[in-house]
C-alpha positions as CSV (number, residue, x, y, z in Angstrom):
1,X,-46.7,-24.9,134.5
2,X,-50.2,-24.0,133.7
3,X,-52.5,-26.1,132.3
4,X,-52.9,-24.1,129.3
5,X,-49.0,-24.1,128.7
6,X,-49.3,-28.1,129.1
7,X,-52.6,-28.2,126.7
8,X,-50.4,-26.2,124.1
9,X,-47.1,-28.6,125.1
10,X,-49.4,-31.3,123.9
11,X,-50.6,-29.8,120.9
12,X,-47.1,-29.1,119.9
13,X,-46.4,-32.7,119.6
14,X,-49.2,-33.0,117.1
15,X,-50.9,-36.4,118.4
16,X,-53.3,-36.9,115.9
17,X,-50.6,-37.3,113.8
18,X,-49.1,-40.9,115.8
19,X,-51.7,-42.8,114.6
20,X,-49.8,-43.4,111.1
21,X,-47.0,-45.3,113.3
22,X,-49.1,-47.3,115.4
23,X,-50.7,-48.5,112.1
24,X,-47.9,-48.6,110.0
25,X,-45.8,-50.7,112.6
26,X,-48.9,-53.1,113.5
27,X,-49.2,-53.7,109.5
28,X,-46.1,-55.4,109.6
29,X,-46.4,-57.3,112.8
30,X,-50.0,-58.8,111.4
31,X,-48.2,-60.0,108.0
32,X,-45.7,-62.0,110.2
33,X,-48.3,-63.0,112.3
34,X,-50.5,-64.1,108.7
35,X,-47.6,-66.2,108.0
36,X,-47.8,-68.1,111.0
37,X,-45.4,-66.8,113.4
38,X,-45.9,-66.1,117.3
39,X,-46.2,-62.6,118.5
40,X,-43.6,-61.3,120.9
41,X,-45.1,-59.0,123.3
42,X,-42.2,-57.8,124.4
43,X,-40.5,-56.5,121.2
44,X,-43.7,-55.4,120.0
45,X,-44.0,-53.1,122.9
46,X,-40.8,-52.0,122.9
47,X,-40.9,-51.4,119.1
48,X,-43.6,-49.4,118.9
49,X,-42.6,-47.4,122.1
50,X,-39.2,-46.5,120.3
51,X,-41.3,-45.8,116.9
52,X,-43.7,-43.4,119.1
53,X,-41.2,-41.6,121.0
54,X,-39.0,-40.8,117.7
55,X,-42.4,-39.6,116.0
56,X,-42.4,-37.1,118.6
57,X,-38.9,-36.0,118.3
58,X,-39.8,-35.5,114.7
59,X,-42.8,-33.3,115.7
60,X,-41.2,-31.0,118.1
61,X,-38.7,-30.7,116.1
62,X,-40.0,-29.9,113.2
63,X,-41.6,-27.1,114.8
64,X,-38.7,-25.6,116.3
65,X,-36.7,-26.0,112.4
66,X,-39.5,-25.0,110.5
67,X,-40.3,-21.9,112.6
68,X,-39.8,-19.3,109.6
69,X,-41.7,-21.1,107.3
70,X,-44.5,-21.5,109.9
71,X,-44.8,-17.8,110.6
72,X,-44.6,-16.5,107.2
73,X,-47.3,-19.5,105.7
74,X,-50.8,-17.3,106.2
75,X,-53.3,-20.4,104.9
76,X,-52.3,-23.0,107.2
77,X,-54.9,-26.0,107.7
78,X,-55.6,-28.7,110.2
79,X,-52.9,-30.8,108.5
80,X,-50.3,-28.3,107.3
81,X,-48.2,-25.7,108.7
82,X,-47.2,-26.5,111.7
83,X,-48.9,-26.9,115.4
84,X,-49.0,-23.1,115.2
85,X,-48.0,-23.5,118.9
86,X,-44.8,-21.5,118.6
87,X,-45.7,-18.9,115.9
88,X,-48.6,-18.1,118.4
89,X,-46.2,-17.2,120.8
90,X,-48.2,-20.0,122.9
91,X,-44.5,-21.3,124.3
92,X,-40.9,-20.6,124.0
93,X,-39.4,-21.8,120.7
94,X,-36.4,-23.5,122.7
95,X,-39.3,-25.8,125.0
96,X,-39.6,-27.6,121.0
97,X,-35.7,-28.2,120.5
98,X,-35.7,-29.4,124.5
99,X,-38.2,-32.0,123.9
100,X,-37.0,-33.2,120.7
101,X,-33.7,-34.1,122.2
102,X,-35.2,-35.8,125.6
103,X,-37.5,-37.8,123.3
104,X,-34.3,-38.5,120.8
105,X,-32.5,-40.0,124.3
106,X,-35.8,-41.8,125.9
107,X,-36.1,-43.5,122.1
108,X,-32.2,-44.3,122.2
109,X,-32.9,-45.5,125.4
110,X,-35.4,-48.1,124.7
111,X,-34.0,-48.9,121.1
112,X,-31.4,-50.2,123.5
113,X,-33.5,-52.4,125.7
114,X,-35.4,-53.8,122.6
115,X,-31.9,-54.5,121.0
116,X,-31.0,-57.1,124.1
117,X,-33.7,-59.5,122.8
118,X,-34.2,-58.7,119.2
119,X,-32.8,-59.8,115.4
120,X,-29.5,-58.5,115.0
121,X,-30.1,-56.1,112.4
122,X,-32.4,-54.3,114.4
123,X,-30.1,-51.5,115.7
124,X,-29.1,-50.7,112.0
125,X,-33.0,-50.4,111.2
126,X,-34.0,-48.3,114.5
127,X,-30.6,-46.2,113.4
128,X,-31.8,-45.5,110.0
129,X,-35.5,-44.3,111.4
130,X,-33.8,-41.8,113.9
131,X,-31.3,-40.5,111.8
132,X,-33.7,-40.2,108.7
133,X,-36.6,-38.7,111.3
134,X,-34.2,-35.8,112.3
135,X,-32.3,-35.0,109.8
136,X,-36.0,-34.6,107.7
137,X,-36.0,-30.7,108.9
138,X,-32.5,-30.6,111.6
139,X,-29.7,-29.2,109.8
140,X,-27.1,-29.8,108.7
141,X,-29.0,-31.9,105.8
142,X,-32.7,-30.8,106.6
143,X,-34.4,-32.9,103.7
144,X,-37.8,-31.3,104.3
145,X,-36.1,-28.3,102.4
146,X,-34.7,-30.1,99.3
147,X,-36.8,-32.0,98.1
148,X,-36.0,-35.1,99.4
149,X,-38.3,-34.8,102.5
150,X,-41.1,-36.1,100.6
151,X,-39.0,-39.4,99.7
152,X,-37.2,-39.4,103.1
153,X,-40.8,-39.8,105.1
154,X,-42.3,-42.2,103.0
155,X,-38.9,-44.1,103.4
156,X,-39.5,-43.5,107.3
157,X,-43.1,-44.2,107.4
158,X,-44.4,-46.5,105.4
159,X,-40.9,-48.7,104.6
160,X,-39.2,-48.9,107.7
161,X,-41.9,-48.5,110.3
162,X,-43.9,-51.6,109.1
163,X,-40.4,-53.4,108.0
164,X,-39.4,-53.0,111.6
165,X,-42.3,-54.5,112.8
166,X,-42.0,-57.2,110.6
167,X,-38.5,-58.4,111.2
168,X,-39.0,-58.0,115.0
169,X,-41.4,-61.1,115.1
170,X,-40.2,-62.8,112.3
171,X,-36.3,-62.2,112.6
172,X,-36.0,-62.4,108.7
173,X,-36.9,-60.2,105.5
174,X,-40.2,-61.1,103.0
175,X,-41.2,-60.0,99.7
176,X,-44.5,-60.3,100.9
177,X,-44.0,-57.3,102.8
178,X,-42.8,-55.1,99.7
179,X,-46.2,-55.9,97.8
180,X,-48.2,-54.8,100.7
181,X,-46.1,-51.6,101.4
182,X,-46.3,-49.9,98.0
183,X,-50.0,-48.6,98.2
184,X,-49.1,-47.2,101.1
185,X,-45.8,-45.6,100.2
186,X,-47.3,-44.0,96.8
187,X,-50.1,-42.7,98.8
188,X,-47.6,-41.3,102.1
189,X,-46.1,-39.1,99.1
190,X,-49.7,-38.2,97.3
191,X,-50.5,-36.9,101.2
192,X,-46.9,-34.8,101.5
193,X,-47.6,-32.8,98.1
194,X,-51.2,-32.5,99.2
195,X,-50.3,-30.6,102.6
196,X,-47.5,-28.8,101.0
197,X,-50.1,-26.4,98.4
198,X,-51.2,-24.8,101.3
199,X,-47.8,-24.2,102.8
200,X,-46.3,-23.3,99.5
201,X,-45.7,-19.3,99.6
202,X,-44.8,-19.4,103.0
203,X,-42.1,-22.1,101.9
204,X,-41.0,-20.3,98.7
205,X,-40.5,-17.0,101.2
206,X,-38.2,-18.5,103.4
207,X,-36.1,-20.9,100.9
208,X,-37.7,-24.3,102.0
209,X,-37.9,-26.1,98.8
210,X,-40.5,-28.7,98.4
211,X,-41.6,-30.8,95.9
212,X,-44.8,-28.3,95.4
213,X,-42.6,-25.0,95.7
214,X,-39.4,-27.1,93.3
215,X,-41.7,-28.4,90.8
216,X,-44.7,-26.0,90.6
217,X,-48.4,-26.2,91.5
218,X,-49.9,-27.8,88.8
219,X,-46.6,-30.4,87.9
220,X,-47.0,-31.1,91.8
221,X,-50.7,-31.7,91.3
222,X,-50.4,-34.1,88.3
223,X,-47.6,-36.0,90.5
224,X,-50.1,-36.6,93.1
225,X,-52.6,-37.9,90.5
226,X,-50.3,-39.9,89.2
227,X,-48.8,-41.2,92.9
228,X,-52.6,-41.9,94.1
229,X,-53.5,-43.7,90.4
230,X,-50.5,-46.0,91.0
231,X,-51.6,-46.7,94.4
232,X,-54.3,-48.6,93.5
233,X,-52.9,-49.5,90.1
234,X,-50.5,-51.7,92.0
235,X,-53.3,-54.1,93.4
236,X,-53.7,-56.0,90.3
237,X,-49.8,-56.8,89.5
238,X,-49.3,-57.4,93.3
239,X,-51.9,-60.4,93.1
240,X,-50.0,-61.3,90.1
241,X,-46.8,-61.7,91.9
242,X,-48.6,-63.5,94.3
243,X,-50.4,-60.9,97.0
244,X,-53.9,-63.0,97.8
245,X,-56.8,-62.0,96.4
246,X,-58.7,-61.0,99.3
247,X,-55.7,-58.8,100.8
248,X,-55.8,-56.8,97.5
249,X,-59.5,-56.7,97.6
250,X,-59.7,-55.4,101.3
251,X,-57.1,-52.2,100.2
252,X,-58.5,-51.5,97.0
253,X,-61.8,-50.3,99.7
254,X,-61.0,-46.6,99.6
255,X,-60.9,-46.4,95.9
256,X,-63.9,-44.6,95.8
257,X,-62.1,-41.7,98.1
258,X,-59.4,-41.8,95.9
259,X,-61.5,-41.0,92.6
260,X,-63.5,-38.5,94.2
261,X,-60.3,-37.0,95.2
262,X,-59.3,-37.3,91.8
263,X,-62.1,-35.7,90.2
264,X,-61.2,-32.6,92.3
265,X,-57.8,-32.0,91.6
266,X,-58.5,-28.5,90.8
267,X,-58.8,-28.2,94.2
268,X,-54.9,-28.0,94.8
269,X,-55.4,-23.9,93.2
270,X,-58.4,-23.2,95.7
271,X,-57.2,-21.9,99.0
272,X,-60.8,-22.6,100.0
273,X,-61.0,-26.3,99.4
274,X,-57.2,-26.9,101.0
275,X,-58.9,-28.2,104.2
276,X,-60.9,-30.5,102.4
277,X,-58.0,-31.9,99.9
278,X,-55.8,-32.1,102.7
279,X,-57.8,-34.2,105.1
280,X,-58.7,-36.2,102.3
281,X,-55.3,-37.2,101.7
282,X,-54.8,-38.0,105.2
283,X,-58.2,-40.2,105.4
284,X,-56.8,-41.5,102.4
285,X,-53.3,-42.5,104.0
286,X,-54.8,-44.5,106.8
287,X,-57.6,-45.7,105.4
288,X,-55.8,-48.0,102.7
289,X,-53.0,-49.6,105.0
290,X,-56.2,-50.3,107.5
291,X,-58.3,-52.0,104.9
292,X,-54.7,-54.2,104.4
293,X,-54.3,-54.7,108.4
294,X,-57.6,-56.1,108.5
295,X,-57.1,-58.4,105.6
296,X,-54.1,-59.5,107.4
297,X,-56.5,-60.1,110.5
């Protein structure tokens, strides 16, 4: 293999994109490790290995599935539409499906070694990631194209991920957890909406039905306002129900993206500004859970 066809291998996997699983899973060890409880090395390696390699399988896979949609979207960005890999003819389509199903098995694999030493519910948590994370664009269910792809990733993401890192150190459930996990939730689906304008005619055109191409630009636009207004919104009630003052303070620190993303919603009808809005969305995703890691800290 050539080093070109490895360089485009690797870009077909999308790594810029792992760092929301690293950070997601790490939130949830740090709140068990907040509330005084040891770190297991082992289980944390092994839990973020199987979160990384089923990330992956998402990836390639979600090129290989969403190959029409790719080649008929003509405004993709940085963040949306695909690696462009395969619709550049850069590899073979089937080299996508072949490494979504070797990184399916290696993350089976070491679900199964983390399982020997873990909480006993762990299997049924690792199941519901890897299940969810395929069927979001395999048939036969392929959630990316009804609607419920949007809800289905967040789930994934920002519920599971950091709930898996949680109960691998601390063996139990906390409602701690679900107050620091709604910011990040609201503003996984602000992002989804936001990199799905750009694909939006390319999805319409081949019957992939997202929330953008279901509900319409502008409804989809005012959803994301409202999802990234309730983000932040939440901070206030959390601290209510008992989320610590400086916790709340340290995630309300990209407020200022978010109302300068805000105050350029308009941005959503501008093929020329879907670069910006869509980065934004994505500096916006990691930036808020990291300000709440650090709390944790």
């Amino acid at each position: 293999m050539s080093l070109r066809a490895v360089i485009a291998f690797v870009r077909l996997g999308r790594p810029l994109f792992l760092g929301g699983g690293f950070l997601m899973f790490a939130l949830g060890a740090a709140l068990a490790r907040w509330q005084g409880v040891l770190i297991n090395g082992r289980r944390y390696v092994l839990g973020q290995l199987v979160v990384t390699l089923f990330q992956l399988m998402t990836h390639y896979a979600n090129d290989y599935f969403d190959f029409e949609a790719d080649r008929a979207n003509t405004t993709p960005t940085r963040w949306s539409g695909g690696s462009r890999v395969l619709v550049a003819d850069e590899l073979p389509r089937w080299v996508a499906l072949a490494a979504a199903i070797v990184l399916a098995v290696l993350g089976g694999i070491a679900a199964v070694l983390l399982a020997l030493d873990a909480p006993r519910a762990t299997p049924l948590i690792i199941g519901a990631i890897a299940v969810l994370a395929w069927e979001y664009s395999a048939p036969p269910l392929r959630l990316c194209a009804t609607g419920l792809g949007e809800l289905t990733t967040a789930i994934v993401v920002t519920m599971l991920v950091p709930g898996l890192g949680y109960y691998l150190q601390a063996g139990r459930a906390h409602p701690m957890l679900a107050l620091l996990l709604v910011p990040p939730v609201m503003l996984q689906l602000a992002m989804l909406l936001a990199i799905e304008f750009p694909d939006a005619a390319g999805d319409a055109a081949t019957g992939k039905r997202t929330l953008v191409v279901r509900l319409g630009a502008r409804t989809a636009a005012q959803l994301y306002a409202a999802l990234t207004v309730g983000a932040f919104a939440w901070l206030p009630m959390a601290f209510v129900l008992g989320l610590k003052g400086h916790v709340a303070l340290f995630t309300a620190i990209p407020l200022p993206l978010a109302i300068w993303r805000l105050m350029k919603l308009e941005d959503y009808a501008n093929p020329a500004a879907h670069e910006r809005m869509t980065f934004a969305a994505v500096a916006l995703l990691i930036a808020t859970p990291a300000c709440t890691l650090a709390a944790l800290l």
